[in-house]
N, C-alpha and C positions, 0 to 999 in steps of 0.2 A: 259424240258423247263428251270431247273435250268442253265445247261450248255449255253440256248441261255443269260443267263441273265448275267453269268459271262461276258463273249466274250463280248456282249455289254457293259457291265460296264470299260474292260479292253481297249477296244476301243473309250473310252470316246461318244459312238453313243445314247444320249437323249432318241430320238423316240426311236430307238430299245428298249433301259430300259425302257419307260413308255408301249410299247407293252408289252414286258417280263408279266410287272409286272401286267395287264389288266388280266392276266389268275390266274386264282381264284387260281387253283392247286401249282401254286409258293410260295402262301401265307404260307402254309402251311408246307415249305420248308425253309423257308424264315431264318430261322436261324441254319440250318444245316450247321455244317463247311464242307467242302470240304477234302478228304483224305490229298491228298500232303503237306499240311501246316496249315491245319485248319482255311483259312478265311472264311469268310461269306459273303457274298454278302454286307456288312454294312462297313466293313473288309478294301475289295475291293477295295470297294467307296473311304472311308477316304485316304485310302492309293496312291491311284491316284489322289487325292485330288479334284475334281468336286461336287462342292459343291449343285448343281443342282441336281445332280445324288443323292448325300445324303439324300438332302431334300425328293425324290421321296423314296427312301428305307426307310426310317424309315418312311414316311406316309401311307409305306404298313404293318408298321408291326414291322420293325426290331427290336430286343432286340439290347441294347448299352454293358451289361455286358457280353453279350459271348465272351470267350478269344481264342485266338488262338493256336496251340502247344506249342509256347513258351512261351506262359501266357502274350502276348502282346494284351493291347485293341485298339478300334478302335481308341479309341482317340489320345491314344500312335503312331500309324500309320500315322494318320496324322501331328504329333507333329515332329515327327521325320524326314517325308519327307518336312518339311520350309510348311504344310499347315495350318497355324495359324487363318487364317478362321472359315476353318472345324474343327477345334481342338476346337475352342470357340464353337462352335454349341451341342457339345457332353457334355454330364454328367462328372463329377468326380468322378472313382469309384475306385480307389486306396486306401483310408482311410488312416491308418498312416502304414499299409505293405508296407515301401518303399525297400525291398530287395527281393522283386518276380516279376515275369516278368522280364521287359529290365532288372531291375537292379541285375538278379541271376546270378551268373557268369557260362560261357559256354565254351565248348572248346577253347580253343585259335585260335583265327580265321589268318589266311594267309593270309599277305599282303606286299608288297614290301616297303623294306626301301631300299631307294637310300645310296651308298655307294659315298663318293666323298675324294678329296684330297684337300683341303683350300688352299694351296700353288698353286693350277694351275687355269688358268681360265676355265670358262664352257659356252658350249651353250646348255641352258634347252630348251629344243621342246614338243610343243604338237600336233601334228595329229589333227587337226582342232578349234573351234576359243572358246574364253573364254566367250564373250559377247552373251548369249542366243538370244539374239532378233536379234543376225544377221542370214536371213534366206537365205543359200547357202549352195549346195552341199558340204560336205568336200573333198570328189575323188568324180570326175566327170571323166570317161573315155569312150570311146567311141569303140566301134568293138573289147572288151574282151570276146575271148570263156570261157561262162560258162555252159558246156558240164559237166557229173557226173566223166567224167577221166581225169578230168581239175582240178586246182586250182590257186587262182590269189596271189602273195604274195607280199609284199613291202617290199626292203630292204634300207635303211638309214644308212649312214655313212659321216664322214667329207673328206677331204680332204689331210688332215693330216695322219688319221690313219683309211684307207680304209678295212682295215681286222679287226675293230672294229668294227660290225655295227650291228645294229638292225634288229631282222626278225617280219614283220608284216602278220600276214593272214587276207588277206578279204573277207566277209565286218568286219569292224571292228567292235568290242561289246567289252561290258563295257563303264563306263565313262573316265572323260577327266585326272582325277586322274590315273586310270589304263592306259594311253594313253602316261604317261611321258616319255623324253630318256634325258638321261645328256649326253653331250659329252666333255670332258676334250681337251681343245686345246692350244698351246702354244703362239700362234699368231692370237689375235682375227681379227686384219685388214687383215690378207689373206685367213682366215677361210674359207669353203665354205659347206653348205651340198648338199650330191648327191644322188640322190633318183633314186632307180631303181624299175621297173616293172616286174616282173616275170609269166610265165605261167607256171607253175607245174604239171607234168603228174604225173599219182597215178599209172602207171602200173610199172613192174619187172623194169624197168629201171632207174626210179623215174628222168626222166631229169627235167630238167629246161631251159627254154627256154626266153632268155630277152627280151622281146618287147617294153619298152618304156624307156624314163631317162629324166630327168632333174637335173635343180641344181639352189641352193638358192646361191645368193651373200649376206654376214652378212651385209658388207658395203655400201647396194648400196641409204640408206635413211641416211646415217651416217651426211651426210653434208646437205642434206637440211636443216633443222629447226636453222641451225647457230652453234655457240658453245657451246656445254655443254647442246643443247637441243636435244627433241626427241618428236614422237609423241604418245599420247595416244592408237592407232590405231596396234595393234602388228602383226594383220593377214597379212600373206603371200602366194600370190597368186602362188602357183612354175608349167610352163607351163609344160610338160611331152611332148616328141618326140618320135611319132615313129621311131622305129629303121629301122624299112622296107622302109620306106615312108618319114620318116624326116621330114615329116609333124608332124603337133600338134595335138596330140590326145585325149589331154584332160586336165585336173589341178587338182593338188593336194592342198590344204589352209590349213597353218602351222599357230600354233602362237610360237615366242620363244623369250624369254630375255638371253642376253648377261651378264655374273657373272665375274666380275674382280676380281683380289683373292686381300684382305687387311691384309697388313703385323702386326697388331697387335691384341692383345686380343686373344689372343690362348688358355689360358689356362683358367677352370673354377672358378670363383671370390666365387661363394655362393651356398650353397644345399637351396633351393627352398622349397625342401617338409620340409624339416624340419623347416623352418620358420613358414609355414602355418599352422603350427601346434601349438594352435589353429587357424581356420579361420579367415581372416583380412578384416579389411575394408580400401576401394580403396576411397579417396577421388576425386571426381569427377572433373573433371578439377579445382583442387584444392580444398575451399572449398564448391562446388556446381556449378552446370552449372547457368546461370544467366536467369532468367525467368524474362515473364510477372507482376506475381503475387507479392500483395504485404503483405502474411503472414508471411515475416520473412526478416530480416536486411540483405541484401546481397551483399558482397566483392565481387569486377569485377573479375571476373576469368581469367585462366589461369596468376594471375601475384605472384609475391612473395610473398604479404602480404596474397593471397589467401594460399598457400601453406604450408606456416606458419600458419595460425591460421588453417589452417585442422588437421595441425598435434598437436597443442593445444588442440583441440577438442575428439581427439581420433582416427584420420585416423593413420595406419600402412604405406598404400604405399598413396604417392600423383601420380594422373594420370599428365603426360605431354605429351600433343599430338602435333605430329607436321606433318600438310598434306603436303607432300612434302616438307616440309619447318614447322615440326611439330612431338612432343614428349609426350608422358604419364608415370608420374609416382606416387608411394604409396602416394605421394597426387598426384592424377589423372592432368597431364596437357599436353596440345596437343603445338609440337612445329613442325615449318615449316620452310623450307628452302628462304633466301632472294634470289634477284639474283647475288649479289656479295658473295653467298655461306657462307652466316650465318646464321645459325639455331635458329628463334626466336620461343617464343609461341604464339600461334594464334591457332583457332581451322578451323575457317569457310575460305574455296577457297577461296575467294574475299576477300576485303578488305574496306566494303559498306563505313566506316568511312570516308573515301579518297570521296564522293561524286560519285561513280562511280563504277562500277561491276570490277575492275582492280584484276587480281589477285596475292596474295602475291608475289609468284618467279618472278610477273616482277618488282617487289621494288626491290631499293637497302635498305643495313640497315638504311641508312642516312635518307632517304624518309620516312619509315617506321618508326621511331622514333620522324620524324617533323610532323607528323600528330598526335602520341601520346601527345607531349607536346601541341600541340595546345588544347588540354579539360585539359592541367595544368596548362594555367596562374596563377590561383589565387595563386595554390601550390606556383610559381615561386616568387610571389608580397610575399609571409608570410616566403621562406628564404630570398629574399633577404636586408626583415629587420632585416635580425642579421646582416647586413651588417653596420656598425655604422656611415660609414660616410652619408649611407641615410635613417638615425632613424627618423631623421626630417621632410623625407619626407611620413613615412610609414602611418601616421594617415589619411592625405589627401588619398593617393590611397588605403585604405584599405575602405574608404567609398564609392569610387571612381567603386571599382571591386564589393562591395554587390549591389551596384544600379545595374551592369549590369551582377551580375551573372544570373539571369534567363534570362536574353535576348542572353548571350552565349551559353547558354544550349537549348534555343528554334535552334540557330542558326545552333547548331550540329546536331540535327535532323531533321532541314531544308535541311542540305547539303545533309543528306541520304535518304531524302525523294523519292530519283525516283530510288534509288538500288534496285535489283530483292529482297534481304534479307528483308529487310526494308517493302517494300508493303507486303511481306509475313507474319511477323512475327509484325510488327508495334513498333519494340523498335530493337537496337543493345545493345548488354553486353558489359557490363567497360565503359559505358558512364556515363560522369556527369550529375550527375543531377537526375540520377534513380538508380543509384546501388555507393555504395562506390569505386568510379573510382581510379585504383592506372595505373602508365605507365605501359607501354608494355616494355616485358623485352625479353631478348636473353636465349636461353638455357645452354647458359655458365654463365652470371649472377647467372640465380637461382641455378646451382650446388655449386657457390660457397660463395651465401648468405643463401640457406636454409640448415640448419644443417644437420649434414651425415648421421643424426638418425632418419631422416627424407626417406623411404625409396620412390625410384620415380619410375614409371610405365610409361614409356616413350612411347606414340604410336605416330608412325611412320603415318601420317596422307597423304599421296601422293593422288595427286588426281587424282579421280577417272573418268571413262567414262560419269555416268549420270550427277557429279556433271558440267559438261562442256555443257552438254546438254542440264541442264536445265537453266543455263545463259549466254547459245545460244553463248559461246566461242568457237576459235579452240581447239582441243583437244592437245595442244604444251606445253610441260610442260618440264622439268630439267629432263636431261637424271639420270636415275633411279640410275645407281652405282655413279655419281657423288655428288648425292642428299644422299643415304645412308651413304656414304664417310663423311660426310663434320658432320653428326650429329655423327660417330661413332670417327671422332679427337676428337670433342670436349669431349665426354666422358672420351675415352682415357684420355687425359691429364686430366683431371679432377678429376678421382679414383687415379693417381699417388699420391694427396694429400688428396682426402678423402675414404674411404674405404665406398663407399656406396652401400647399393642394389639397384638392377636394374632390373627393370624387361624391355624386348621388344616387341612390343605388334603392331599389325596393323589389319585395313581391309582389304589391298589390299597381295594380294596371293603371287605376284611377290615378295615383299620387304620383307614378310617371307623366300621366296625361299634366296634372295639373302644376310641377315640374319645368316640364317645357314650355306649357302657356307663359307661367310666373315670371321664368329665369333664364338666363343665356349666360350667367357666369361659368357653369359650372359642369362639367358632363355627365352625362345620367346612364345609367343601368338599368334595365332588366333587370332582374333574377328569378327565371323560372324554374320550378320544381319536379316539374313534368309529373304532375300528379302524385308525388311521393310527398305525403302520405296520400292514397287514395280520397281522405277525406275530404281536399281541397278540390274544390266543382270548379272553379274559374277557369272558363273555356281561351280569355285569351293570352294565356301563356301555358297551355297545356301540354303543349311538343314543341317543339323544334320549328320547326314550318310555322306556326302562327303567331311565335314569341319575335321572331326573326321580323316578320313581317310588319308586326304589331310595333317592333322599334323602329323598322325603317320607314313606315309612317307618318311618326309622330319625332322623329329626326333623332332618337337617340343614339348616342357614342357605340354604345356595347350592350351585350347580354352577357347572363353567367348562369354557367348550366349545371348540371350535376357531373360531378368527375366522372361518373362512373362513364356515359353516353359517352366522352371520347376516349376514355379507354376501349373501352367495345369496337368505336365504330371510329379511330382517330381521322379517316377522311373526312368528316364530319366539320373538321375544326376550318378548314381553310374553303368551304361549303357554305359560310356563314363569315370568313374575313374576305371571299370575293365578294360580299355585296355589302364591303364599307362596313362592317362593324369590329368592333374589339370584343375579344372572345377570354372569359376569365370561368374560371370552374372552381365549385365548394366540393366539401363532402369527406367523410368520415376517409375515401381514397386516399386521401389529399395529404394522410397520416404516414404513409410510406412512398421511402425517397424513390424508391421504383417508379413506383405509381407516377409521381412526380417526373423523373425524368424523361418517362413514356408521353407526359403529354407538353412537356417544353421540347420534345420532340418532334410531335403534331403539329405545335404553333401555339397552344396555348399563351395568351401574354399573361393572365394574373392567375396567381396559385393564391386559393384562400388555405390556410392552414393554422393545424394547430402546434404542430412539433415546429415551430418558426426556427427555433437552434439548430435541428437535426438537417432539417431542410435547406437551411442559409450555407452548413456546414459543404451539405454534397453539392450547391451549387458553386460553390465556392472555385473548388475541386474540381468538379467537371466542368463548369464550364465561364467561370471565372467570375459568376455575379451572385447577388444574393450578399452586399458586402454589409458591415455591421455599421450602425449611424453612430458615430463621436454625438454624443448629450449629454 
């Protein structure tokens, strides 16, 4: 019965597990590991993450402490596969042994790092689609003998260099990470990939026999969306022909981005590990992301003065994010691309300010600066009385703008009164009137107003599939290398005159790939979200395991996870620093110094945060770092 209980559990099938588990004689079982691996039935659960199914196991019984061969618990299973649910539901039974289990170190495990050349372009391919919630065949084929003297193979190649090409066996296994093909092309506008079908005979003669082909055109979406745009949408539908018949026999659905190579930044600027050493703190989009609440005095983020006092306070890197039009740095800030291809800071898609869901890339800079000055009048009324020839008139409108500051400030929140942002969250950040509003500024600004000592955490903010979905936009957004382009000049020119560090840093997987192809100055990030909000379908950085994977790859420095996962699960941390990466964590946690010391306890090296004073304070204290930057 043990066996019918696995199979149902591994099957996610309810009834079957609540039958299993109705027969007395399971109970009794119920925490025996299984030879192969030593899960449990609890094990299982976690680890396929069904949180129904858990409930049901452990109300039969199950012990939480049985570990499995490798000394991993259940909770850890969960934690690790993005099941942050089930991870909450289990005990903490790690204590302060944070170097057993996940974190002991084990064989070296195999995995492919893509090999490339910066100087040439690439087309990255995946074998079916990134966005989880689309539910479609990836090969759909139709009248393939799958006979035992049979095999069915895919082979992929461009058009360029057809004796280069990829051999696929199917059906395919593994994930989408295991699923990668680079292909180095000279001429992305005539590019082509060509997929052939093969049937494989296993006897003395080992033929092969081609029954079907098709072929992807790179260019054939290039000009719709206009210039310099693309769509969010990357899957490609490629029909396959039979070769007999010349009929259609079926489809293959690819997704791939196009890598334009970038002639600078070639060579490495900074050693990273040595920095971190000790651990730093990441000012959160400067000096804190801008809340609700009102326990503490808070600077409009993402702008200079944010940036500056983070680093007065004790942030090492400031974040700058930019979503598509969006950057993070050691002070934490997000910078995004305009549509006249200037890279300002801004964190959120839209732009609720503007009265309207409109999103940043279709601003120009001009637009996007006339709506910042609009909540700076009064600023404007208090220089332009150093203006002397109208001193005379500064008394009358200085009385003139306190009558009707509060009616300005009602009027600003009027305007965003029907934006999706706005009904959701009931205030915007950097507004007058609720937080210390400073303008909105360009990401070439703050490289060359906040000091070089100041180090920046640039993330790369592109947006995303759900963020379009859930304010029900088309998914049309700044073709991705042009978008990357435009924030890596400005960099560029920028270190010419100040030697500053840099870290790069995103959610979206693409803009890491294209990252690494570009550039080797600078060290890249991860940042996965492990599905929080559920809304985000991108399979690869969904957990732990495939974001880890996905950076070791494609040769990135580090990931950054959600605080919560090594609170939970703090073996976790040194899990992910035995296979070579730098381990930093975000998140609302990240707010209390507990919190905090719990996981520079772990190993954590970057803390993103928003209480930068509070935090800089206790580390001070405990443990001697976290010091304040002279600027």
């Amino acid at each position: 019965m043990l066996g019918d209980l696995y199979s149902a559990i591994d099957a996610g099938h309810l009834t079957h597990v609540r039958e299993a588990l109705h027969d007395q004689s399971t109970w009794t079982l119920l925490n025996t590991t299984r030879d192969k691996d030593g899960y449990t039935p609890l094990i299982l659960a976690c680890k396929n993450g069904n949180s129904r199914i858990v409930d049901l196991v452990l109300e039969s019984g199950a012990k939480q402490d049985v570990l499995d061969h490798a000394g991993w618990t259940a909770r850890e299973h969960a934690a690790f596969q993005g099941h942050l649910e089930v991870a909450r539901q289990m005990k903490s039974l790690e204590k302060d042994n944070f170097m057993a289990g996940p974190a002991k170190p084990t064989a070296t495990e195999q995995y492919r790092k893509f090999a490339f050349d910066r100087d040439d372009a690439h087309i990255v391919l995946n074998i079916g689609i990134t966005q989880v919630s689309k539910v479609q065949p990836v090969i759909d084929l139709a009248g393939i003998d799958t006979e035992k003297d049979t095999a069915v193979t895919l082979d992929i190649c461009t058009n360029e260099n057809p004796e280069e090409k990829y051999h696929v066996k199917l059906p395919l296994t593994g994930d989408l990470v295991d699923n990668t093909m680079i292909f180095p092309v000279s001429n992305l506008a005539k590019a082509r990939l060509v997929f052939r079908i093969f049937q494989d005979s296993h006897s003395l003669a080992k033929e092969r026999r081609l029954i079907g082909c098709g072929t992807a055109l790179l260019s054939d979406k290039e000009n719709c969306y206009g210039v310099n745009r693309e769509s969010l949408v990357r899957e490609h539908i490629v029909p396959i022909m039979n070769t007999s018949t010349f009929e259609c026999m079926g489809t293959i659905t690819v997704t791939f981005v196009l890598a334009k190579p970038y002639p600078h930044l070639k060579s490495r600027q900074w050693d990273i590990v040595q920095a971190l050493e000790p651990p730093r703190l990441v000012g959160h989009r400067g000096l804190g992301m801008n809340d609700n609440g009102m326990d503490r005095l808070q600077i409009g983020e993402n702008t200079v003065q944010s940036f500056i006092s983070a680093a007065k306070q004790g942030a090492t890197f400031v974040e700058v994010s930019i979503p598509k039009h969006d950057r993070t740095g050691q002070t934490n800030t997000y910078v995004q691309v305009t549509r006249d291809l200037v890279p300002i800071l801004m964190h959120n898609y839209a732009l609720s300010e503007s009265g309207t869901d409109i999103p940043v890339h279709e601003l120009t800079l001009d637009q996007f600066m006339h709506i910042s000055k609009q909540q700076s009048l009064v600023g404007d009324c208090v220089r332009s009385a150093r203006d002397v020839d109208k001193l005379q008139n500064y008394s009358r409108r200085a009385r003139s703008e306190s009558r009707t500051l509060s009616e300005d400030t009602s009027d600003v929140q009027r305007r965003m009164e029907f934006t999706v942002e706005y009904m959701h969250k009931g205030f915007k950040a950097n507004t007058r009137g609720r937080f210390i509003q400073d303008t909105f500024a360009t990401l070439e600004q703050a490289m060359h107003d906040v000091p070089k000592e100041v180090a920046f955490n640039i993330e790369i903010k592109y947006p995303r599939r759900f963020e379009t979905l859930v304010l029900d936009l088309a998914p049309v957004v700044l073709e991705l290398n042009t978008f990357v382009d435009a924030i890596l000049d400005v960099i560029n020119t920028s270190i010419k005159n100040k030697n500053r560090k840099i870290i790069l840093s995103s959610f979206t997987p693409d803009v890491c790939i294209l990252l690494s192809l570009k550039q080797k100055a600078f060290p890249i990030f991860l940042i996965s979200n492990v599905r929080q909000p559920m809304d985000d379908k991108e399979s690869r950085c969904a957990n732990m395991r495939v974001a880890v994977k996905f950076a070791q790859c494609w040769g990135l420095q580090g990931v950054v996870f959600l605080g919560e996962i090594f609170l939970l699960c703090p073996r976790l941390v040194h899990w992910i620093k035995n296979r070579g990466l730098i381990v930093g964590s975000y998140g609302s946690q990240n707010n209390d110094p507990a919190n905090v010391k719990a996981q520079l306890k772990a190993g954590v090296d970057l803390i993103y945060t928003d209480r930068v004073g509070l935090n800089a304070k206790v580390l001070r204290e405990e443990f001697g770092m976290g010091q304040q930057t002279k600027i």
